[in-house]
Short mmCIF file of the C-alpha atoms (twelve columns), coordinates in Angstrom:
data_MODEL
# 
_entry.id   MODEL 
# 
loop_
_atom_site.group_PDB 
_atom_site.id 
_atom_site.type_symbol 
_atom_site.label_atom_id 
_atom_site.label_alt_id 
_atom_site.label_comp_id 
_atom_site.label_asym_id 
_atom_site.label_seq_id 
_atom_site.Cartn_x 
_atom_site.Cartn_y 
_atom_site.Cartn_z 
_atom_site.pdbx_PDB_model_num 
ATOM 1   C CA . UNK A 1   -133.907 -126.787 12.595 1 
ATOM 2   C CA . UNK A 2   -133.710 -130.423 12.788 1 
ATOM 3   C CA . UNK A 3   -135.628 -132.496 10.283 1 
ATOM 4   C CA . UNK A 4   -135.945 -135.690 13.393 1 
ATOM 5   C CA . UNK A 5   -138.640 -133.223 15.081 1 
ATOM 6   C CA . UNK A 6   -141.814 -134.895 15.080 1 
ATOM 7   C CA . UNK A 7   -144.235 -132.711 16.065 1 
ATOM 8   C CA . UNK A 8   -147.916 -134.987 16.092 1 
ATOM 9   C CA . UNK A 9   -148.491 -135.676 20.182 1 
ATOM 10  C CA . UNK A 10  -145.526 -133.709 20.789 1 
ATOM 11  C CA . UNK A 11  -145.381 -130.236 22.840 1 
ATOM 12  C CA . UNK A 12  -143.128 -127.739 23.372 1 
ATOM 13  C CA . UNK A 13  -142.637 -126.061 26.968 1 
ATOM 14  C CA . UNK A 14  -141.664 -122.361 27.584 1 
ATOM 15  C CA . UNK A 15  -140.797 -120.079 30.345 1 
ATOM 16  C CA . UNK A 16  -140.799 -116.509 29.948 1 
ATOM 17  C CA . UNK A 17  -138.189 -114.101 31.609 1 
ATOM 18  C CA . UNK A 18  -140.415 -111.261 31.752 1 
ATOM 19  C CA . UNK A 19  -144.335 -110.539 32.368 1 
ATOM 20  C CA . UNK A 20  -146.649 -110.395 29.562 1 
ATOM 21  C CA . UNK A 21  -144.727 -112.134 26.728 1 
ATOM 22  C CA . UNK A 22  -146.611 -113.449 23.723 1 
ATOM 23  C CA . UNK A 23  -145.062 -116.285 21.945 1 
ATOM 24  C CA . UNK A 24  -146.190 -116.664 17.896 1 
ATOM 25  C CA . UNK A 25  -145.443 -119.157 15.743 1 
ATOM 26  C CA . UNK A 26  -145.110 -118.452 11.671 1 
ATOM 27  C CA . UNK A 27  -148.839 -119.975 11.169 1 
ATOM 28  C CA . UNK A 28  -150.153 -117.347 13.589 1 
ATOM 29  C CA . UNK A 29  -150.611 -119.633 16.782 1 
ATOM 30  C CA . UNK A 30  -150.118 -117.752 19.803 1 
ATOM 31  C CA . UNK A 31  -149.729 -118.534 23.819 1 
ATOM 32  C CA . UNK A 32  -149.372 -115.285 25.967 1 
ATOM 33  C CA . UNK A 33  -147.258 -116.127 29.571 1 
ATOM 34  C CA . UNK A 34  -148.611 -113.063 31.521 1 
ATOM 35  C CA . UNK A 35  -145.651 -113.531 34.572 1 
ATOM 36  C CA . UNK A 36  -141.945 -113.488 34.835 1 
ATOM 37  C CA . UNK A 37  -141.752 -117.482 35.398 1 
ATOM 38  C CA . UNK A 38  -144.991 -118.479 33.748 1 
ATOM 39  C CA . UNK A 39  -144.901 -122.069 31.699 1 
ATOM 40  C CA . UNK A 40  -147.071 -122.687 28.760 1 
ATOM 41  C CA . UNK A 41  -147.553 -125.985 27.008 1 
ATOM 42  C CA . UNK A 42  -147.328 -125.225 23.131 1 
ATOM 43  C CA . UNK A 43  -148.853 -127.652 21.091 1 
ATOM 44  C CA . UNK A 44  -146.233 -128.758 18.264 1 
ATOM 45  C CA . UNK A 45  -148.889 -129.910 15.827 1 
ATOM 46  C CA . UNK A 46  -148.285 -127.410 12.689 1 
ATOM 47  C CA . UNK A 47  -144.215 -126.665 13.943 1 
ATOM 48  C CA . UNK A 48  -141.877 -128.229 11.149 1 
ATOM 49  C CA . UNK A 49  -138.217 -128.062 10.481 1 
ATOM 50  C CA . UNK A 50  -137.654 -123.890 9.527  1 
ATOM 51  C CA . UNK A 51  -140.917 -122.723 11.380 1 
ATOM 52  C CA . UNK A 52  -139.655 -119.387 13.270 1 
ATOM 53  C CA . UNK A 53  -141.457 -118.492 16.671 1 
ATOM 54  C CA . UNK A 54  -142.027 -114.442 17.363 1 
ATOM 55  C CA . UNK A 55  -141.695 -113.524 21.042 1 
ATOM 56  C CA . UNK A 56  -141.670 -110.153 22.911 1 
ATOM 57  C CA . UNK A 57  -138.860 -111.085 25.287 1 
ATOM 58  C CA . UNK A 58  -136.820 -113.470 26.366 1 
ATOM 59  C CA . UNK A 59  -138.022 -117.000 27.017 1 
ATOM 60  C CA . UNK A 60  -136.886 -120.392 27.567 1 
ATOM 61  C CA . UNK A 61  -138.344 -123.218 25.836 1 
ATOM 62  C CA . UNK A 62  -138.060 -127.099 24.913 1 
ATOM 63  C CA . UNK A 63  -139.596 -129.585 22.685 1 
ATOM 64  C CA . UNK A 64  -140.292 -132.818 23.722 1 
ATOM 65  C CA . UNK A 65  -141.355 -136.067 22.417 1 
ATOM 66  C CA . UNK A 66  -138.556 -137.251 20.467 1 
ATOM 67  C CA . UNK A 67  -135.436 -136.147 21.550 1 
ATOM 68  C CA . UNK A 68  -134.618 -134.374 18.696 1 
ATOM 69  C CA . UNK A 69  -136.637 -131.131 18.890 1 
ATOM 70  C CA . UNK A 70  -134.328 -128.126 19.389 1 
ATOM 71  C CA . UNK A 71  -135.358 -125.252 18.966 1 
ATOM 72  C CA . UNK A 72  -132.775 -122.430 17.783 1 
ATOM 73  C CA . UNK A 73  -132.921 -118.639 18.394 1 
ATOM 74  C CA . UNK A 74  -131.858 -117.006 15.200 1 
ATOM 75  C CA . UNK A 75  -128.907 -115.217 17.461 1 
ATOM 76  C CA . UNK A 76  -126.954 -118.183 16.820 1 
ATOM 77  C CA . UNK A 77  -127.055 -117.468 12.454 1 
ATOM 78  C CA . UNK A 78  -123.272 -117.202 11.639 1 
ATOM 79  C CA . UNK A 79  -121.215 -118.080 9.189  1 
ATOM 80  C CA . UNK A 80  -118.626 -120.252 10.488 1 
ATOM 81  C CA . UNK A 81  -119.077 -123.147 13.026 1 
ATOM 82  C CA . UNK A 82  -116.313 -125.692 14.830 1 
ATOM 83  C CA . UNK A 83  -118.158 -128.804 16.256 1 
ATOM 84  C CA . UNK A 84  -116.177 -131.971 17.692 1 
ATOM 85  C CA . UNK A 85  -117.645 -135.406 17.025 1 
ATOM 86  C CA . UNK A 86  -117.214 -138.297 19.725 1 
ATOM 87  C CA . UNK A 87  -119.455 -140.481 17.572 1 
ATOM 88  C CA . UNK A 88  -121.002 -142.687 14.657 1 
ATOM 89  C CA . UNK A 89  -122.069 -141.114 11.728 1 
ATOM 90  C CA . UNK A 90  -122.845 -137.297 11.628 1 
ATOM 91  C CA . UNK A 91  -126.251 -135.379 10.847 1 
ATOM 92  C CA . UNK A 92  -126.448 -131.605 10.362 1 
ATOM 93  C CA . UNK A 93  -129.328 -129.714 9.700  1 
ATOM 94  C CA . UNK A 94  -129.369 -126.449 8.264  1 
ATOM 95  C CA . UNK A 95  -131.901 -123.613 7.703  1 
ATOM 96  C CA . UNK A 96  -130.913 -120.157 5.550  1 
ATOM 97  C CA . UNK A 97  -132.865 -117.442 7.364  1 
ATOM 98  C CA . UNK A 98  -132.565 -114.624 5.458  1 
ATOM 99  C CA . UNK A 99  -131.099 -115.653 2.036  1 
ATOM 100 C CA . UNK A 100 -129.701 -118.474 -0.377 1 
ATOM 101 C CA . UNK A 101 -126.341 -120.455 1.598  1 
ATOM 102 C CA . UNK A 102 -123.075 -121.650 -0.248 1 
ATOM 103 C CA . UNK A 103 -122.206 -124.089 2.844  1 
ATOM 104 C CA . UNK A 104 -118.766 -125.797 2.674  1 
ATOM 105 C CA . UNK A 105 -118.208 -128.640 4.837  1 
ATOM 106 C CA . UNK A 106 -114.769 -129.433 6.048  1 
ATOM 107 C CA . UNK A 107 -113.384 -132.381 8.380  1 
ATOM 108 C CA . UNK A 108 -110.516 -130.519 9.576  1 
ATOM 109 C CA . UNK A 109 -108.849 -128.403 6.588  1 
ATOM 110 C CA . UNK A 110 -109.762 -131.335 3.979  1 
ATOM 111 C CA . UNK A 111 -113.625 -130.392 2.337  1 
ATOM 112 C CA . UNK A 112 -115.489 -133.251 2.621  1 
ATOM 113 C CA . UNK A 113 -118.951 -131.562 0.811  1 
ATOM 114 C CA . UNK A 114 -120.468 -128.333 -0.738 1 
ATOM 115 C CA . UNK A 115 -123.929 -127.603 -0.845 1 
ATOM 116 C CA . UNK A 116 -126.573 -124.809 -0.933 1 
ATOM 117 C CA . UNK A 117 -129.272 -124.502 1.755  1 
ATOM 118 C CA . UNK A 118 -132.374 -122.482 0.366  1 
ATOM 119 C CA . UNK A 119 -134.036 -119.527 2.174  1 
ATOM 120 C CA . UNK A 120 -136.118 -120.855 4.722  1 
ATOM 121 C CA . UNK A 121 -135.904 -124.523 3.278  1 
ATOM 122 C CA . UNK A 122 -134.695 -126.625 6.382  1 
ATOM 123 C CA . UNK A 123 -131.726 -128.713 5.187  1 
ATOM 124 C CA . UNK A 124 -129.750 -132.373 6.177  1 
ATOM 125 C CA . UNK A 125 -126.902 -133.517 5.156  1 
ATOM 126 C CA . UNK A 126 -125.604 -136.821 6.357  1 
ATOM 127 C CA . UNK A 127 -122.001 -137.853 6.332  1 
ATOM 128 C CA . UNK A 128 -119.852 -140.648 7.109  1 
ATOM 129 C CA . UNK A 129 -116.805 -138.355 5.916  1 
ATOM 130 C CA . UNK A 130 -116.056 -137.330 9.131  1 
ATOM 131 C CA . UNK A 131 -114.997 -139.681 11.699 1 
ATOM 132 C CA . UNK A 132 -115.657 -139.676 15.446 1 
ATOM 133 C CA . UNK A 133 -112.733 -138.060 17.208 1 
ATOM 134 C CA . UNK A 134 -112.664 -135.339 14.594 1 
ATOM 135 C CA . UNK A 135 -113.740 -131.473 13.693 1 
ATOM 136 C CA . UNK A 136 -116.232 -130.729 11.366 1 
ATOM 137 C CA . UNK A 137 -115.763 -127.338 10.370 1 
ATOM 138 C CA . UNK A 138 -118.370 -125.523 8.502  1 
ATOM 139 C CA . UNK A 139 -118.534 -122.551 6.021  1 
ATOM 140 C CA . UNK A 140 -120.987 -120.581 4.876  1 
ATOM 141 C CA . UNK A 141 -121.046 -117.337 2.626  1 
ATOM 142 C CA . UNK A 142 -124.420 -115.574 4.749  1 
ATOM 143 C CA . UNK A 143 -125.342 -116.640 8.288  1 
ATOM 144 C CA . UNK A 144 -127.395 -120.230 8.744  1 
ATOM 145 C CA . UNK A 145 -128.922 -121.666 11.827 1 
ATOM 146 C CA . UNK A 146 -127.337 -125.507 12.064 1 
ATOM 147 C CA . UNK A 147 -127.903 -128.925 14.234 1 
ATOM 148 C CA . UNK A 148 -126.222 -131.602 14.692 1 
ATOM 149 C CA . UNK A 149 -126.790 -135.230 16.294 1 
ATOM 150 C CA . UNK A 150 -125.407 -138.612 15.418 1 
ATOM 151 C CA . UNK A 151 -127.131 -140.789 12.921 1 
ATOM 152 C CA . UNK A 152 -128.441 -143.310 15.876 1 
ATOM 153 C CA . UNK A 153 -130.887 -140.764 17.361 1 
ATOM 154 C CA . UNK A 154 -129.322 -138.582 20.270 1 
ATOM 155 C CA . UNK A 155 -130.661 -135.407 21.065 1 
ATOM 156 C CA . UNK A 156 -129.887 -132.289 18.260 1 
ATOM 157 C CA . UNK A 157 -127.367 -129.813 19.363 1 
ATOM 158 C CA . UNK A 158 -127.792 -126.453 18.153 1 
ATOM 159 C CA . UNK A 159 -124.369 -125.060 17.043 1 
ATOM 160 C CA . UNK A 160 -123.189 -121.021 18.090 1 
ATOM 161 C CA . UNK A 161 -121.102 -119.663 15.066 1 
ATOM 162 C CA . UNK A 162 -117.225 -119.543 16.161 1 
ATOM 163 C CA . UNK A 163 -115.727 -116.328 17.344 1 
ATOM 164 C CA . UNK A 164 -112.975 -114.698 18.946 1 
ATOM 165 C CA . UNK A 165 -113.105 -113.132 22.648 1 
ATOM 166 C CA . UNK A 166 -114.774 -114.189 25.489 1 
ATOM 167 C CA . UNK A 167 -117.267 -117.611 25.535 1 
ATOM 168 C CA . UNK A 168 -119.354 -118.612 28.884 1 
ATOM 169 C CA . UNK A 169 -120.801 -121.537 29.659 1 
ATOM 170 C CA . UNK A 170 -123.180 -123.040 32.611 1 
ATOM 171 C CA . UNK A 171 -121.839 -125.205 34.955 1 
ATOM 172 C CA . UNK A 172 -122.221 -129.175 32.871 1 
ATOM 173 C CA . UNK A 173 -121.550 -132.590 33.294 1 
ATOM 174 C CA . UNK A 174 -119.748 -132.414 29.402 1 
ATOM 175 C CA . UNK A 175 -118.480 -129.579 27.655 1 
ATOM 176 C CA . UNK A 176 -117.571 -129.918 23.951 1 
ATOM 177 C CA . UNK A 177 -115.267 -127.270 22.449 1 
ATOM 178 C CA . UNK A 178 -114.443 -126.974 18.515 1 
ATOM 179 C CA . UNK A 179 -111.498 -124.284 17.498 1 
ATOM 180 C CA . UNK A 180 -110.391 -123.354 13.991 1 
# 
């Protein structure tokens, strides 16, 4: 989802959870982990901002190179987000999966910016509207997939839409939490 990810000498790693999982990117390039455990080395070269990867099952995987690769299962679309900033400016990076987004960005309850996010068309917007120490809440009329990092480089966090009920998390040396 980010637009930082710069593929050329980069790779992306992945671990499959079960045996014989194929893993195909949107050009048609394909790696095939045949255990439970397996790691492949995925060459980036072709992957861009709004690429989507097909797998059979579930798999782990990372991009390196820059810091700013992350890649985000499409389970995470939603239409509301709460993310708090500790930092500089802010970057967010949107992609529209499956159709045309109204996105409304909020710092707090005061809108900062609106903008629309075309299908499949990866997306930035940068903002010094919101201050460190604040929310940024976002807004969306269909489900997008969003990042966000500062503007200084950092790695890209990929945001899970806000709900109610239960949230888990693994054991981590920081936790951020955003609430509407």
């Amino acid at each position: 989802v980010s637009e930082a990810f710069s593929p050329p000498g980069a790779t992306i790693n992945l671990v499959s959870y079960i045996d014989g999982n194929t893993v195909t990117r949107t050009d048609g390039t394909a790696v095939t982990l045949a255990a439970a455990g397996d790691l492949a080395t995925f060459d980036a070269a072709g992957t861009e901002p709004g690429s989507a990867f097909s797998v059979l099952g579930p798999i782990s995987a990372a991009g390196i190179g820059d810091g700013l690769d992350t890649l985000v299962p499409v389970a995470y679309a939603g239409t509301s987000f709460a993310v708090p900033l500790s930092r500089d400016s802010q970057r967010f990076s949107f992609v529209a999966p499956f159709a045309d987004a109204a996105v409304d960005l909020y710092e707090g309850n005061t809108l900062v910016s609106s903008f629309v996010v075309s299908t499949g068309t990866p997306y930035t917007h940068s903002t010094n509207d919101i201050g460190a120490g604040s929310i940024a809440i976002i807004e969306s009329d269909v489900p997008v997939l969003v990042t966000h990092r500062s503007d200084i480089g950092g790695d890209a966090v990929p945001l899970y839409p806000a709900r109610t009920g239960t949230c888990y998390a693994v054991r981590s040396g920081e936790l951020r939490v955003g609430y509407t």
